[in-house]
C-alpha positions in Angstrom: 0.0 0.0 0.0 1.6 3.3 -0.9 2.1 6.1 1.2 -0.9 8.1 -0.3 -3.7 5.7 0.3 -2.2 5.2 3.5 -3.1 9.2 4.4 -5.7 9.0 3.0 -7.6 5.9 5.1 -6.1 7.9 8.3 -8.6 10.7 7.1 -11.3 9.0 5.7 -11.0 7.3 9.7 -10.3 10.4 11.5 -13.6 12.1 9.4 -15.5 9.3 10.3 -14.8 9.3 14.4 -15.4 13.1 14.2 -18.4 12.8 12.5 -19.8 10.3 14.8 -18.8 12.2 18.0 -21.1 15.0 17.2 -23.9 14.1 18.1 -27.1 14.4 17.0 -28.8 16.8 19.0 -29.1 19.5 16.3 -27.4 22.3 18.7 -30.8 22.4 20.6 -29.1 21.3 23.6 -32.2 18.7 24.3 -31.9 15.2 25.0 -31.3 13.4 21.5 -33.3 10.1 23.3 -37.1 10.0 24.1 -38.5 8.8 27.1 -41.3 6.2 26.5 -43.7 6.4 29.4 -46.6 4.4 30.1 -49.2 5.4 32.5 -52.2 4.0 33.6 -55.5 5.1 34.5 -57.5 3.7 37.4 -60.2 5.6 39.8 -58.9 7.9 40.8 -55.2 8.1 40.0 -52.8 7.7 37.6 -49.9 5.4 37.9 -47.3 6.5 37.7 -48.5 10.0 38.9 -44.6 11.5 38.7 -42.9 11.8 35.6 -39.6 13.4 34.7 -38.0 14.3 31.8 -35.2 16.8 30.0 -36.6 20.2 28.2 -37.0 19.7 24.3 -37.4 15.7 24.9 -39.5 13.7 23.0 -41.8 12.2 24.8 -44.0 8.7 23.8 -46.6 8.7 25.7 -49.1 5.6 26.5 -52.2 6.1 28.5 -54.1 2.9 29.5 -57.4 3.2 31.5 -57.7 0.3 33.7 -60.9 1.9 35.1 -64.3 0.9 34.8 -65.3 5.3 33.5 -63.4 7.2 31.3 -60.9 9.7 32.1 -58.7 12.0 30.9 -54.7 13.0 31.0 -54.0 16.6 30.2 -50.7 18.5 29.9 -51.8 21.8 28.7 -48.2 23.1 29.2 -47.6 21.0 26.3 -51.1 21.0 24.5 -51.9 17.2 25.3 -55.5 16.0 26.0 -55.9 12.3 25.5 -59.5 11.0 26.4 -59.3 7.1 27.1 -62.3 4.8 27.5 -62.4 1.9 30.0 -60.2 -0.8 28.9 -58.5 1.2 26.0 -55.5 2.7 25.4 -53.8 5.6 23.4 -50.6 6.8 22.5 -49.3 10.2 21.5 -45.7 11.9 20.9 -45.0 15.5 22.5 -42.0 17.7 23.6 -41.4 18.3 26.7 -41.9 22.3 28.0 -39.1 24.1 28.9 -37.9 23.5 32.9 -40.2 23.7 35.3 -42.8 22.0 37.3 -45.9 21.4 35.5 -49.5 19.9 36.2 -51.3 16.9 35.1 -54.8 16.1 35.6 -58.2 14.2 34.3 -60.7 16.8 33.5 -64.0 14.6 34.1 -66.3 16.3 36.5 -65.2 15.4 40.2 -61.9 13.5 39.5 -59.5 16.0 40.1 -61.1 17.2 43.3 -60.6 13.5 44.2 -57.3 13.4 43.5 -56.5 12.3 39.9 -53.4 14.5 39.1 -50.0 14.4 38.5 -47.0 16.2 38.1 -44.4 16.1 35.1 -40.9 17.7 36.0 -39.0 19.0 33.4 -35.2 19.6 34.2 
């Protein structure tokens, strides 16, 4: 092998490990991996009713309602409403909010007075 195509492996190599070093993040500064969460519905909570994740993540979201009405998770800091019947169960993909603390809850009459909420953390 001559000198020449031995230079010019070391930079199609060195090109290559740069390349792959950078990331993928696309200089948002958000988590490049989503978190894939799956919650379930029940009267009158949701499990798990604590979720965390990094600002600009994608988050996959699974609801299932394991309870005999329907309810309802909503992140409005994020736009998300998902309305799931008893015994179904929906998805949906969002981004995470910018840091901060922020509240979940099921909108059906009476079931966040008794204590269907959450909280998603965002740091």
């Amino acid at each position: 092998m001559s000198k020449r195509t031995t230079i010019f492996f070391v930079v199609v190599a060195l090109v290559a490990i740069l390349i792959a070093g950078c990331g993928g993040s696309g200089g948002t500064g958000a988590s490049s991996a989503g978190l894939n969460i799956t919650v379930t519905n029940t009267e009158f909570k949701f499990d798990p009713a604590e979720i965390t994740a990094a600002p600009g993540q994608t988050v996959n979201l699974t609801v299932k309602n394991a309870g005999s009405i329907q309810h309802t998770w909503i992140l409005a800091a994020a736009n998300v409403k998902l309305t799931v019947d008893p015994g179904q169960t929906v998805t949906k993909t969002f981004t995470a909010p910018a840091a901060g603390t922020y509240e979940i809850t099921c909108d059906v009459p009476g079931h966040k007075e008794a204590g269907m909420v959450g909280k998603l953390t965002v740091k």
